[in-house]
N, C-alpha and C positions, 0 to 999 in steps of 0.2 A: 393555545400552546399546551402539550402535551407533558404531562404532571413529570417532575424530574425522578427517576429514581438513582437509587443511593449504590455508588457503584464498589465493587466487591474490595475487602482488604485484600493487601499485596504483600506476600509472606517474603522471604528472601529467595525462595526457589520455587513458588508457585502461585498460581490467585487464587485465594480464599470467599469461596461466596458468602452472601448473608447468613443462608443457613447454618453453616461450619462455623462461622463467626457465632452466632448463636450458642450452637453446643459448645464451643470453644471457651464460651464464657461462663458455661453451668459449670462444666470443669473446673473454672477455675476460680470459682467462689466454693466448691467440693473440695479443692483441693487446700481451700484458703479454714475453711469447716475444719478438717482434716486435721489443720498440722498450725495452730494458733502459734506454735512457735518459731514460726516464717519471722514473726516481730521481732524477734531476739536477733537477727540480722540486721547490723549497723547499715552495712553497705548496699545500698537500695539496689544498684544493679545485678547486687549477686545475688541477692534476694527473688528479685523476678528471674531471675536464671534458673536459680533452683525452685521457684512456683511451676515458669513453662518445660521442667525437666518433668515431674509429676504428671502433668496435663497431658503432656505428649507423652509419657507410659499408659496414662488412661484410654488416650484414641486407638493404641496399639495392643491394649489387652483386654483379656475375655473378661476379667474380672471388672464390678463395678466399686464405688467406693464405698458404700453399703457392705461390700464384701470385706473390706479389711477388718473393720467393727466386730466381725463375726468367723471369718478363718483363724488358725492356729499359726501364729509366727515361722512355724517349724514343721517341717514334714517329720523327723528326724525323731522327735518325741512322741511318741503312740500316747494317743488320747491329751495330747496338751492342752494343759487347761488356759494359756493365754494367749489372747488374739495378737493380729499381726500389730494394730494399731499399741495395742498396753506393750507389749516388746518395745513396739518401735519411741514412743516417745518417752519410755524409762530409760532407754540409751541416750537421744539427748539430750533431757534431764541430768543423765549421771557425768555423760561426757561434760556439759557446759562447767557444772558445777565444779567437774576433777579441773578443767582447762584453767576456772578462776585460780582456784587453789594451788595450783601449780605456780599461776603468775605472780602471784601473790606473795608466795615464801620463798619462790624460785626461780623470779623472775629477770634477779639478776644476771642469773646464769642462761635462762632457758627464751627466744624468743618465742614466744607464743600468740599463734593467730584465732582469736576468739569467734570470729566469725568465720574462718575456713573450716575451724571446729564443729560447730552448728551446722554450717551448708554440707559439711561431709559426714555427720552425724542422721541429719534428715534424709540423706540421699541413698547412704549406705544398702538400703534393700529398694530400693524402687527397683531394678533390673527384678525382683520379684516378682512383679504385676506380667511379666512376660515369663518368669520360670514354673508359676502355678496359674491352675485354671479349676473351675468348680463344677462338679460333674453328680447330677443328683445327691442335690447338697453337702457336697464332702469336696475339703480341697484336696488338690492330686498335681503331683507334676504334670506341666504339657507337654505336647510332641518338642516343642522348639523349645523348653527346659532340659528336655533331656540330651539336649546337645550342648548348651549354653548357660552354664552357673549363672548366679545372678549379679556377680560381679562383672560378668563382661557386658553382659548386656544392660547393668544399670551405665560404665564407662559409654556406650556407645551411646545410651539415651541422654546423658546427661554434655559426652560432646559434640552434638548433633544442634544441641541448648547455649552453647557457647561455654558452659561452665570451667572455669580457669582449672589448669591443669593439677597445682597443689592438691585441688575437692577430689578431682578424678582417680588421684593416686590415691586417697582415703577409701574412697569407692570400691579401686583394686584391690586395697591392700589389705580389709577390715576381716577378709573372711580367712581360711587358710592358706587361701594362695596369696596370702601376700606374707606367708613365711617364709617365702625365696627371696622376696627384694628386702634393701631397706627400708624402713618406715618413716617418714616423717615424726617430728615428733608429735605433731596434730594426731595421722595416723595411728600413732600409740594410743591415744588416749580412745580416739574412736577403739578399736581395736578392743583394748581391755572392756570400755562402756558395754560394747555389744558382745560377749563371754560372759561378763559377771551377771548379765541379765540371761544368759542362756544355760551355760553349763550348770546350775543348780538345780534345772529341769531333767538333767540327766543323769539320771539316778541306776 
């Protein structure tokens, strides 16, 4: 009898062979390395939402994760001294923390989702990984950044991932264009998180 082999995962819109399934999962222990703060997510489904939101900007960009450790958060700041990674998890840090304190003295008033906060706080720059690329050693916008900020392209990545629509709109709203709509109040806090970590770099 001829040895069984082990037959390919089946994605929702495509079959996944061994090999893909493979890299699919160096991804996403990269991506679990990455961003420790996946844990701070109550809710386990939206948790692996926003893991395979990550993993599938990684299949899709030039960039490796190696490279965030080591690029400048910001095109926008000549010679910025901090990476994408120290930006990125000092905004969910400052966001979690504003969202407690919020609920906390102001919770009467205010309902606030602690974990839509976090999921849209981690997500916020992922459309990144498809707006820059590294080009002898120096990051730079790509061709397809320069059509598409990394708010639209993090919303397309993240609902592509099923990510509930509240995260999405934090995603839209965090960078300047989301000074047309209104904000969520999650929104807000993402919002100021990611300014108070940036604008002091801009001197």
């Amino acid at each position: 009898m001829p040895p069984r082999t082990r037959a390919p995962k089946k994605s929702a819109n495509r079959t996944v062979s061994p090999g893909e399934a493979t890299e699919s999962g160096a991804l996403r222990r990269a991506v679990q390395h990455l961003w420790p703060e996946l844990e701070w997510i109550e809710n386990r489904d939206l948790g692996e939402k926003v893991t395979s939101t990550w993993v599938r900007a990684f299949e899709l960009s030039p960039l490796t994760p190696d490279d965030l450790n080591r690029i400048p958060f910001t095109l926008l700041v000549p010679n910025c001294p901090a990476t994408f990674m120290e930006h990125k998890r000092c905004v969910v840090h400052i966001a979690r923390r504003s969202a407690e304190a919020m609920r906390e003295f102001l919770g009467r008033g205010l309902k606030i989702d602690i974990d839509t906060v976090i999921a849209g706080a981690i997500l916020a720059d992922v459309g990144k990984l498809l707006e820059y690329e590294v080009v002898d050693g120096k990051a730079r916008q790509s061709p397809r950044g320069e059509f598409l900020r990394h708010p639209f392209t993090g919303v397309a990545l993240a609902m592509e991932c099923g990510v509930p629509e509240a995260v999405c709109h934090i995603i839209a709203a965090h960078a300047a264009e989301g000074d047309l709509v209104k904000r969520t109040t999650e929104a807000i806090i993402v919002h100021h998180a990611d300014f108070m970590s940036y604008l002091p770099f801009r001197k």
